[in-house]
C-alpha positions, 0 to 999 in steps of 0.5 A: 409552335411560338407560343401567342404574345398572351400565353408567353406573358402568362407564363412569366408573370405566373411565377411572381403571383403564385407566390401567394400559393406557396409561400409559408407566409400565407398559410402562417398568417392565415392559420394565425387568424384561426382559418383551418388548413391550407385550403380554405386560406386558398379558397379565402384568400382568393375569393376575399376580393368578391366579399363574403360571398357563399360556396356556390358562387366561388365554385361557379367563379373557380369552376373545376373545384368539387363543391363539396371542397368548397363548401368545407371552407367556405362560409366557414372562412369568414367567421374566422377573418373578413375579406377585408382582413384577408386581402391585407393579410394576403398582401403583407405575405406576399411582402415577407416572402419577396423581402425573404427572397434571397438577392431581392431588391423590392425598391430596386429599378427593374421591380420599379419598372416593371411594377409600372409597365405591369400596373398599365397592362392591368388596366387595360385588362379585360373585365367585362364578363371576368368576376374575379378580375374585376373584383381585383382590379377594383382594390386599391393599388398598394404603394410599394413596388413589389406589391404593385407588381404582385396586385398587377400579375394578380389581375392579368392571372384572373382575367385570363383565367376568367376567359379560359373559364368561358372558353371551357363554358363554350367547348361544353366541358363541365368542371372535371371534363375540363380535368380531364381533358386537361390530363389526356393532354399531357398536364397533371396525372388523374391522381394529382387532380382528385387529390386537390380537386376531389371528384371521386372515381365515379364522378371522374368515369361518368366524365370520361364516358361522356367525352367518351360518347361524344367522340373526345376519348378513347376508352383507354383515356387518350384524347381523339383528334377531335378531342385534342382539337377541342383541347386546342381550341379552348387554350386558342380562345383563351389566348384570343380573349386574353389578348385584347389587353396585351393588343392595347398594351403594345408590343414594345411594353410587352417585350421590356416587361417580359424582359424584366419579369423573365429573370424575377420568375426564373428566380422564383422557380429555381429557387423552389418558391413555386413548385414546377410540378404543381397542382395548378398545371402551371409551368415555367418555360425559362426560355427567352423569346427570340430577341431576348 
């Protein structure tokens, strides 16, 4: 099946806000300020956009993190650097790494333009009932373009993701139900995800057995089809709530700014910024829509 305007945008813009996942730079900046480990500069990082806000709200806001890895890293975090520190820390990261980035051109034409385009759709991003989206969109614009881009992609990424957490709210898939659920249907193994999630063996069988119950999964951890049309009808909301913005945004900006990100991200992925196999179950397709 062609992949939904929305979720084909996702995928290329993805790439170019992972960066900060995964780039040295951060976890250095961040281990500079005295933050212990890569998960609480995660957590931190991006959380700093909601203040200096408590375990419980982040674990509601990122929804399949066990609470107990939440709560190791926050509030913890913000005795070492405020959010306010955090967001200029987490800026100036993503800065090294593109400028590190060999052949980058920050100030070139294609990353002026697409900044621009990139910047309009995130304005027109939807916020309404989107915590973490607002919370970015509400931070001032940086004036370079390659950090424009990069706050740009940060808020389209939120506000979809936001949307898949109520389409997930709406399918009754609790946190590691949607983990699960998520695995059976063919995204990261059980093992990659309580190795960065942490719900324990019991927590991840109590999970199953309820999905099991309801007729969502096999004993032997397949997805019926009842299950994989429940699977199909959260990723078909989120694509649906996350179009609303793209609709505004037209077609004819759509495409350019996909023509001009594809080959950005394609970098980025090719030269192992961002880990095709990585735990946040994002991929990078690097072929063109027709047209392209």
């Amino acid at each position: 099946m062609t992949d939904s305007r929305a979720r084909r945008l996702w995928k290329v813009l993805e790439p170019f806000h992972a960066i900060t996942y995964f780039a040295p730079d951060t976890r250095k900046a961040t281990d500079a300020l005295g933050l212990r480990g890569g998960w609480m500069s995660y957590f931190a990082c991006r959380a700093a956009p909601l203040g200096a806000v408590g375990p419980e709200l982040v674990t509601a806001i990122f929804y399949n993190f066990h609470p107990s890895m939440v709560a190791r890293a926050i509030p913890d975090a913000w005795t070492f650097a405020t959010p306010a520190q955090l967001l200029t820390t987490r800026l100036q990261a993503v800065d090294s790494a593109v400028r590190a980035f060999p052949g980058s051109d920050p100030a070139g034409t294609p990353i002026r333009r697409a900044a621009e385009l990139a910047r309009h759709a995130a304005e027109l991003a939807p916020t309404a009932g989107r915590p973490l989206a607002a919370a970015n969109a509400a931070l001032p614009w940086p004036d370079e373009p390659h950090l424009v881009l990069w706050q740009a992609t940060t808020i389209l990424r939120e506000s979809r993701g936001d949307g898949h957490v109520s389409a997930l709210v709406a399918a009754g898939l609790s946190p590691c139900q949607a983990l699960v659920t998520l695995s059976a249907a063919g995204g990261p193994s059980k093992e990659v995800f309580q190795l960065n999630r942490r719900w324990s063996d019991d927590e991840w069988a109590a999970a199953s057995e309820d999905l099991q119950a309801r007729g969502l999964l096999t004993a032997d951890g397949v997805l019926t089809d009842a299950g994989q049309s429940l699977r199909q009808s959260v990723e078909d909301t989120t694509d649906r709530l996350a179009e609303q913005g793209w609709a505004a945004f037209g077609d004819a900006d759509a495409e350019e700014l996909d023509r001009l990100v594809r080959p950005i991200s394609g970098a980025i992925m090719a030269a192992g910024l961002v880990p095709d196999d990585n735990p946040m179950a994002m991929r990078w397709d690097a072929t063109p829509p027709t047209g392209h």
